[in-house]
SELUM-935293 format. One record per residue (C-alpha): residue number from 1; z, x, y. Coordinates in nm, 4 decimals, padded with zeros to 6 digits. Layout:
[NUM [Z X Y]] ...
***
This chain:
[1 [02.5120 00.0866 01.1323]] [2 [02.5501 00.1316 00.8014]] [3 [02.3357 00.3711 00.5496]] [4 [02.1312 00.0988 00.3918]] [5 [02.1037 -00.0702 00.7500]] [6 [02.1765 -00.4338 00.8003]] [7 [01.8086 -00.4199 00.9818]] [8 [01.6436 -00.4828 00.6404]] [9 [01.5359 -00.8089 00.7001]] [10 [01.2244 -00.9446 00.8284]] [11 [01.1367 -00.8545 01.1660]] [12 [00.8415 -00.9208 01.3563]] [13 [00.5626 -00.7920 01.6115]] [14 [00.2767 -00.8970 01.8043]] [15 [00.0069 -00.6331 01.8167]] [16 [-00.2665 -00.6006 02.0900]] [17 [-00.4789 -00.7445 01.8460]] [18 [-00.3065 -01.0789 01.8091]] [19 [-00.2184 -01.0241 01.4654]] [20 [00.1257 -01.0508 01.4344]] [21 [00.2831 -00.8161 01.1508]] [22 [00.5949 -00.8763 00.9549]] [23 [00.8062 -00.5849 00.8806]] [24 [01.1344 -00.4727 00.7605]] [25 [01.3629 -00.1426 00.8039]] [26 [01.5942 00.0378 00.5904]] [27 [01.8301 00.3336 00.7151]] [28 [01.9459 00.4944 01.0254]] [29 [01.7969 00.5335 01.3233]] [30 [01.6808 00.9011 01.4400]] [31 [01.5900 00.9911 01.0522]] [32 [01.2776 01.0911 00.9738]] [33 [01.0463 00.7583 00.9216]] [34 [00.8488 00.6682 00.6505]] [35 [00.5060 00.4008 00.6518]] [36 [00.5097 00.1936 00.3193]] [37 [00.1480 00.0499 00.2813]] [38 [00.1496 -00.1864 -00.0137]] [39 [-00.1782 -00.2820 -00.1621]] [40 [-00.4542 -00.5626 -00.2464]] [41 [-00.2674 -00.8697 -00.2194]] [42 [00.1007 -00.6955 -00.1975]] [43 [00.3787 -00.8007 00.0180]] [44 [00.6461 -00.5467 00.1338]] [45 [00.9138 -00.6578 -00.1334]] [46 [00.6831 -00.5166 -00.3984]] [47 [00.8097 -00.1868 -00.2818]] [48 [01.1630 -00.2251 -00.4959]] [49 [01.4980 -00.2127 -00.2971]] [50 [01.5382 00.0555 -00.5530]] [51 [01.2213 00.3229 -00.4191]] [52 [01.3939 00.2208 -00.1066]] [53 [01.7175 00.3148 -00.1204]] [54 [01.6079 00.6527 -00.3194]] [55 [01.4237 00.7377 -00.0088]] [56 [01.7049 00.5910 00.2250]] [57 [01.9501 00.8230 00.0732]] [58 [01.7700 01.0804 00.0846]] [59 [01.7675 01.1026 00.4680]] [60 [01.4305 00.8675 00.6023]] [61 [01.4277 00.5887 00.7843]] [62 [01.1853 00.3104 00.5877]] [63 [00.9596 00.0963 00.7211]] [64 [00.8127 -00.1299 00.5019]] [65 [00.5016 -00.3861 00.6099]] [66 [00.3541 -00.7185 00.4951]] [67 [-00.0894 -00.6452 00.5461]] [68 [-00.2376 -00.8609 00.7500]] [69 [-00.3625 -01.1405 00.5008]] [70 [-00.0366 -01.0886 00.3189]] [71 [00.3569 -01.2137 00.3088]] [72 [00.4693 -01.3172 00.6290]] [73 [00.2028 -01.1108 00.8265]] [74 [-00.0954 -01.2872 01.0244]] [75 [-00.3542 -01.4380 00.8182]] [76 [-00.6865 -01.4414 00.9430]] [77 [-00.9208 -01.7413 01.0069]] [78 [-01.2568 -01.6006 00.9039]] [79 [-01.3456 -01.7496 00.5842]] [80 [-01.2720 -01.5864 00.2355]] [81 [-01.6382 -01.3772 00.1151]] [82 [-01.6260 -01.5526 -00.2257]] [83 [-01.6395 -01.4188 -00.6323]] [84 [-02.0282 -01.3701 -00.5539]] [85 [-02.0693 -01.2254 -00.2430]] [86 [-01.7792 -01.0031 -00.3721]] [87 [-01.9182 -00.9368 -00.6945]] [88 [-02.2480 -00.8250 -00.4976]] [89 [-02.0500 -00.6216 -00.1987]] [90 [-02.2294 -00.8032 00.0618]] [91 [-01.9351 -00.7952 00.3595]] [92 [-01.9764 -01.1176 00.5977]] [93 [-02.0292 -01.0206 00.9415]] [94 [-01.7265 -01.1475 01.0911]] [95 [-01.4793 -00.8884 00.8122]] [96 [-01.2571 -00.6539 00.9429]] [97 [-01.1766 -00.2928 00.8172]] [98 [-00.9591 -00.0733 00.6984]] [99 [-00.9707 00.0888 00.9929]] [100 [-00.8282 -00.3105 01.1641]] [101 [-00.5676 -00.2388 00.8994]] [102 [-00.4858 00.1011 01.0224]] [103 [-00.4897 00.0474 01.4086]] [104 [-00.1780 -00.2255 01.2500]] [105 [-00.0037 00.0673 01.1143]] [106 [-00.0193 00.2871 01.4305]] [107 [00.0448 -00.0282 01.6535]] [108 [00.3573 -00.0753 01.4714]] [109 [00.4466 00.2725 01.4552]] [110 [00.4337 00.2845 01.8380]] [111 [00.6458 -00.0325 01.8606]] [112 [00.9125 00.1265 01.6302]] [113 [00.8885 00.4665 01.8110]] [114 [00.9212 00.6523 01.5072]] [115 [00.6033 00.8385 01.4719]] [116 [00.4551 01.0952 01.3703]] [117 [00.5759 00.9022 01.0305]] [118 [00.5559 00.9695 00.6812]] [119 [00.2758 00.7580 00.4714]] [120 [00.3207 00.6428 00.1840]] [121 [00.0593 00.3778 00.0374]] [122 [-00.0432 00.2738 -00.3357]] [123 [-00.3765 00.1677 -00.3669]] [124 [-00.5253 -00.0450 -00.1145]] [125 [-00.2413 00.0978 00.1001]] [126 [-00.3402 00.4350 00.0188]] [127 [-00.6738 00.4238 00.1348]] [128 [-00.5207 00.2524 00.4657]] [129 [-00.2543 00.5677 00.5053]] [130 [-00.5663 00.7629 00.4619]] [131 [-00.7425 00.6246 00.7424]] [132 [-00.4580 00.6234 00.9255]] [133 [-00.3843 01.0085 00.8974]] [134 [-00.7866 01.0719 00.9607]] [135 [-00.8167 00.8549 01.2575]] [136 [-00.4813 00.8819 01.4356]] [137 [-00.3650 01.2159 01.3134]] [138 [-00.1119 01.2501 01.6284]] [139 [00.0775 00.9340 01.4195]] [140 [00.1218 01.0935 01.0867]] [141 [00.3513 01.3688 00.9557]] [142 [00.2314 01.3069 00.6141]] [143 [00.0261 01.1448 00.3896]] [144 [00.1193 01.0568 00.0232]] [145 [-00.1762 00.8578 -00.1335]] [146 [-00.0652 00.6963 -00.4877]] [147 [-00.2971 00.5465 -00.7225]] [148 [-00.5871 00.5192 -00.4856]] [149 [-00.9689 00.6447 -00.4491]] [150 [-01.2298 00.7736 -00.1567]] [151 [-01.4637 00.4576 -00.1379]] [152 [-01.7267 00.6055 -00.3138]] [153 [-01.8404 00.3790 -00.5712]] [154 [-01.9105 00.6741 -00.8553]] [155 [-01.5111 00.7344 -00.8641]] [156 [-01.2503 00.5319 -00.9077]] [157 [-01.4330 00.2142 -01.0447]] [158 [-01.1944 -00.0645 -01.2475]] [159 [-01.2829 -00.1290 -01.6371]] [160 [-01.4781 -00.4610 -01.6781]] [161 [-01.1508 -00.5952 -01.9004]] [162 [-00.9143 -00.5132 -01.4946]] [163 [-01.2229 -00.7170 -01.2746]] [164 [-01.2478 -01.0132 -01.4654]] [165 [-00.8872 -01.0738 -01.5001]] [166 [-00.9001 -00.9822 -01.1008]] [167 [-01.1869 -01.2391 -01.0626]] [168 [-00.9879 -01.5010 -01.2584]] [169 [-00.6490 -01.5058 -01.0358]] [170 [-00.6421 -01.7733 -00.8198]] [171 [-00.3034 -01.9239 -00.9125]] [172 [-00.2246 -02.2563 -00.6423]] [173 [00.1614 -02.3242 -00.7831]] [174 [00.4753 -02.0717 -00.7676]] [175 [00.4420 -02.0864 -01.2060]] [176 [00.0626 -02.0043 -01.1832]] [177 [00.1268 -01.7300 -00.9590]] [178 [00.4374 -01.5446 -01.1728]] [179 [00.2568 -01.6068 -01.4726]] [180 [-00.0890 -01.4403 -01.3301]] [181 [00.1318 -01.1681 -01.1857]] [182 [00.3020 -01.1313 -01.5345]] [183 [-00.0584 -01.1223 -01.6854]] [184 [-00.1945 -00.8826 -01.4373]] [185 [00.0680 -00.6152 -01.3848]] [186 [00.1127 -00.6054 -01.7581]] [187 [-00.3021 -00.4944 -01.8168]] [188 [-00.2308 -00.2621 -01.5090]] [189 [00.0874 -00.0861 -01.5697]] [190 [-00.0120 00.2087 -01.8823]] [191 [00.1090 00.2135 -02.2069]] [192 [00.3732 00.4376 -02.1148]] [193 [00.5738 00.2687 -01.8632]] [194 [00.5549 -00.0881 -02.0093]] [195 [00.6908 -00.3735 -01.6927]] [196 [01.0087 -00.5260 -01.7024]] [197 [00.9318 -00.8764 -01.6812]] [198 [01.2083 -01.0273 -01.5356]] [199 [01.1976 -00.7781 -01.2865]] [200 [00.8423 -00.8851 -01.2256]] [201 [00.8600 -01.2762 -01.2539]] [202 [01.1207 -01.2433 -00.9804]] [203 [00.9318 -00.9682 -00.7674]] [204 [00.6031 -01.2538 -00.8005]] [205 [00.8067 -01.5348 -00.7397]] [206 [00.9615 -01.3898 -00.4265]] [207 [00.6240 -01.3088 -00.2888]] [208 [00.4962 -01.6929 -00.3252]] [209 [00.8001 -01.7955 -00.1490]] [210 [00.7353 -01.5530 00.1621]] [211 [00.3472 -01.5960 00.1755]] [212 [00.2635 -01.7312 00.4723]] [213 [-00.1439 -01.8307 00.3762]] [214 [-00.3588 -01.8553 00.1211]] [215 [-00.3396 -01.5776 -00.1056]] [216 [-00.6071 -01.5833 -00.3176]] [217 [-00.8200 -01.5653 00.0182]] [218 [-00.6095 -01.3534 00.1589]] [219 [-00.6850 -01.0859 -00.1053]] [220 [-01.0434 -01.1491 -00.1119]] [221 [-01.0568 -01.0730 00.2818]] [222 [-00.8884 -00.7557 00.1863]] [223 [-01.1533 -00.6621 -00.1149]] [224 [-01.3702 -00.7548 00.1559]] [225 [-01.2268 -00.4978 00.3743]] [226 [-01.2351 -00.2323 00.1634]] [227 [-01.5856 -00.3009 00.0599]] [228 [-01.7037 -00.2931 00.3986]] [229 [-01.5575 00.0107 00.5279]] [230 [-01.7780 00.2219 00.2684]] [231 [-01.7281 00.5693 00.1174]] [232 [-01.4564 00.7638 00.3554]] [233 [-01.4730 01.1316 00.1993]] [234 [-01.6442 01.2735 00.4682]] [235 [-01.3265 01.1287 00.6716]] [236 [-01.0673 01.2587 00.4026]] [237 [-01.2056 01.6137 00.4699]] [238 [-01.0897 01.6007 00.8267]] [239 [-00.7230 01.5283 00.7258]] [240 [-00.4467 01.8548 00.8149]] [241 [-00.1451 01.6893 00.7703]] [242 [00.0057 01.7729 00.4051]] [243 [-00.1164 01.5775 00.1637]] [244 [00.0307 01.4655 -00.2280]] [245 [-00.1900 01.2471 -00.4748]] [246 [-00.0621 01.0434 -00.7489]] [247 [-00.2415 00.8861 -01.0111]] [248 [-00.1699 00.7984 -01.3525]] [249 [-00.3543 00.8984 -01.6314]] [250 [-00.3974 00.5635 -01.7399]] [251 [-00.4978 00.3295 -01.4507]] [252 [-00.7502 00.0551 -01.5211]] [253 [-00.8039 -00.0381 -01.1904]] [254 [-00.8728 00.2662 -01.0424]] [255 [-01.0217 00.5326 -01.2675]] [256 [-00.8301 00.8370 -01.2628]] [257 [-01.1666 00.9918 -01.1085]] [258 [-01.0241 00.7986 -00.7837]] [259 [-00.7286 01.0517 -00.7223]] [260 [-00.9023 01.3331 -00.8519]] [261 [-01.2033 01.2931 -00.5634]] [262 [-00.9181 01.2112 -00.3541]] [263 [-00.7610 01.5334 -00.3751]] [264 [-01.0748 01.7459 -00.3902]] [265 [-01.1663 01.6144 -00.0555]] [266 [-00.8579 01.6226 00.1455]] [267 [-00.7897 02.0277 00.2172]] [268 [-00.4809 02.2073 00.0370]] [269 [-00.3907 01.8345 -00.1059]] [270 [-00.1460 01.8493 -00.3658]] [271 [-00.2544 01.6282 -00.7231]] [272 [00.0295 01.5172 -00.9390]] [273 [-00.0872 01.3254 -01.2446]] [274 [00.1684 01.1248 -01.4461]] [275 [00.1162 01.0810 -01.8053]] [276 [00.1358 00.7272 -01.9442]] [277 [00.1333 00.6456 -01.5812]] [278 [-00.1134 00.3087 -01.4863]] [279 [-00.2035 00.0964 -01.2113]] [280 [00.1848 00.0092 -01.1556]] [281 [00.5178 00.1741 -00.9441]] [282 [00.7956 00.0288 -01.2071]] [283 [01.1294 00.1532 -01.0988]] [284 [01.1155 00.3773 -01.4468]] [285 [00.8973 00.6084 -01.1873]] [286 [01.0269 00.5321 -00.9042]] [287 [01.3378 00.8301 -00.8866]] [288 [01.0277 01.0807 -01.0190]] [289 [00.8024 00.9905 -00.7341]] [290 [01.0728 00.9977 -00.4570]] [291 [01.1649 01.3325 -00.5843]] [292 [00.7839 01.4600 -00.5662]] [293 [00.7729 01.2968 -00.2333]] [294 [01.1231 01.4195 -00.1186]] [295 [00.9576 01.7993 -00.1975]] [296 [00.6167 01.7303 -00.0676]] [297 [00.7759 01.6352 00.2624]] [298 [01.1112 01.8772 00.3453]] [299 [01.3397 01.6958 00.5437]] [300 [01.3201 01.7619 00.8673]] [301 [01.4338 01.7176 01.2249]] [302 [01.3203 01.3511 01.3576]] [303 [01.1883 01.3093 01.7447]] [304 [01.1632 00.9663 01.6499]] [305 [01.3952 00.6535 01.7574]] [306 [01.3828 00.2750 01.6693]] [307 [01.2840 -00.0054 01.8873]] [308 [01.6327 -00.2511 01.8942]] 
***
């Protein structure tokens, strides 16, 4: 098997839950593995084959995974909460967690065989690796938490200009949805590392093709989600595994305040902020952030395999 393995295509499981996750591997077996969490309304390929192959060459197996209510992955059949119920974080009854969304991640750990693994999640997917590593700490070797908050709603709070162009995506054709994406990531990404567009037209056109639901509904199951699973510092404090935060110094979705509680509650955390940095992973960053990662997390002997 080759170094950038001929496994990186989309595989899938059946959890005990019924949802049934798509996911996709890059590397060798017997490396070192690391989680990729993607967040609100992300698909796996929005992790770029470049951050991949930085960390593949680097020694690590990578797994990355579609969400539930995302890409290829299950989506649910409890209706969507809606802009007001939203807007008022009022949950419905029947919403699942981030802790559903974490049980995923250590169901398909234990399908790989590959754990204790290496997280890595930006922004919804960073406050799913950190309920992973505080509620199944015997899964996780690390935790690296980019761009994300705590859940409590004094830190990490979007500007009003971020929520209404949130509030306003609901695209229903492949040219709504690059153009929203185009809109979006372009308010998210910082002044300093400005988006490459084609990059991004094809990264949002890629990720209509491969959703397998509706995505606007999708992502409002998963602001629902977050929403209803509340303020989780008291859970952060519990965390031993080592820990990095990222954040940019310029994130409009989630206040810099978000990674700065972060780190302050998870013990002997480390808190890199990047200047210029927003609400965005543009390959500009990506070899910086593998590197912080790469030294964060020493390569190390795996005990970990790989399911065929």
């Amino acid at each position: 098997m080759s170094e950038l393995s001929a496994r990186s295509h989309d595989q899938f499981t059946r959890l005990p839950s019924g949802v049934r996750v798509c996911y996709r591997v890059d590397g060798r077996p017997g490396q070192p593995a690391v989680l990729l969490i993607g967040g609100l309304g992300e698909d796996l390929t929005q992790w770029s084959q470049h951050f991949v192959t930085a960390l593949v060459s680097r020694g690590f197996l990578v797994v990355r995974m579609d969400n539930r209510d995302s890409g290829r992955s299950s989506f649910v059949s409890a209706p969507a909460p809606g802009l007001v119920r939203l807007a008022s974080a009022r949950p419905r009854s029947d919403a699942y967690t981030l802790t559903d969304c974490a049980t995923d991640c250590a169901y398909l750990l234990e399908h790989l065989g590959v754990g204790p693994a290496h997280l890595v999640g930006r922004s919804m997917g960073g406050m799913i690796a950190q309920t992973v590593a505080a509620e199944f700490p015997t899964h996780t070797a690390s935790l690296t938490s980019i761009y994300s908050t705590t859940g409590n709603p004094a830190v990490g709070r979007a500007s009003l200009k971020t929520s209404f162009i949130l509030a306003t995506q609901s695209p229903r054709t492949k040219p709504q949805a690059v153009t929203a994406h185009l809109r979006l990531t372009a308010a998210l990404a910082g002044a300093g590392h400005p988006i490459d567009e084609l990059a991004e037209a094809e990264h949002a056109a890629t990720q209509w093709d491969r959703t397998a639901g509706d995505g606007p509904a999708g992502m409002q199951r998963q602001l629902q989600a977050i929403q209803a699973s509340g303020d989780r510092t008291a859970a952060l404090r519990t965390i031993s595994v080592p820990t990095l935060v990222i954040n940019g110094d310029r994130d409009p979705l989630v206040d810099p305040s978000g990674g700065e509680a972060t780190a302050a509650a998870i013990p002997h955390s480390r808190h890199l902020v990047i200047a210029g940095m927003g609400h965005h992973l543009p390959d500009s960053l990506a070899d910086l952030i593998v590197e912080r990662i790469c030294a964060h997390i020493p390569l190390t002997e795996s005990t970990g395999g790989l399911t065929p």
